[in-house]
C-alpha positions, 0 to 999 in steps of 0.5 A: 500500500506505500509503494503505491501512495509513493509511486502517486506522488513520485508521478505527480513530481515528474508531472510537475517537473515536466512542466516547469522545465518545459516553462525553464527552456521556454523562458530561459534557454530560447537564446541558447545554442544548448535548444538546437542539440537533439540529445539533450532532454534524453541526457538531462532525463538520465541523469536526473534519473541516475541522481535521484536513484541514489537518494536513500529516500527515492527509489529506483522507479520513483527516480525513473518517474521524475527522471522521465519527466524533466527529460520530456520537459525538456525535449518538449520545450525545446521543440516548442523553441525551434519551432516557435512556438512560445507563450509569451509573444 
């Protein structure tokens, strides 16, 4: 039963993760070279993923979970850059 009450809140970080690093690429990296590489929201899912699987408090899915969605986040924002696509214009 607290696997499944950590697994809900372990999904809803990633989901609130998603979102603001969608909003930090968007806002902060429009004018960066760093939004034309492909590979970066896979890399920076991957080790946010590996950083919070260390953790003794967070376990492997839960650091998989929010891992999955600064990476997807990040990809999305990006994408939203190159193809300008942004909220604020």
């Amino acid at each position: 039963m607290f696997e499944l009450i950590g697994l809900g809140i372990a999904a809803a970080v990633g989901i609130y993760a998603h979102m603001k690093s969608r909003s930090f690429v968007r806002r902060r990296l429009r004018y960066t070279s760093w939004v034309e590489k492909r590979g970066l929201g896979i890399v920076a899912g991957a080790v946010t993923a590996i950083v919070l699987s260390w953790l003794p408090v967070v376990g492997l899915g839960a650091g998989l979970l929010v891992g999955a969605g600064v990476g997807s986040g990040i990809s999305m924002g990006a994408s939203d850059v190159r193809n300008r696509r942004l909220l604020d214009e």
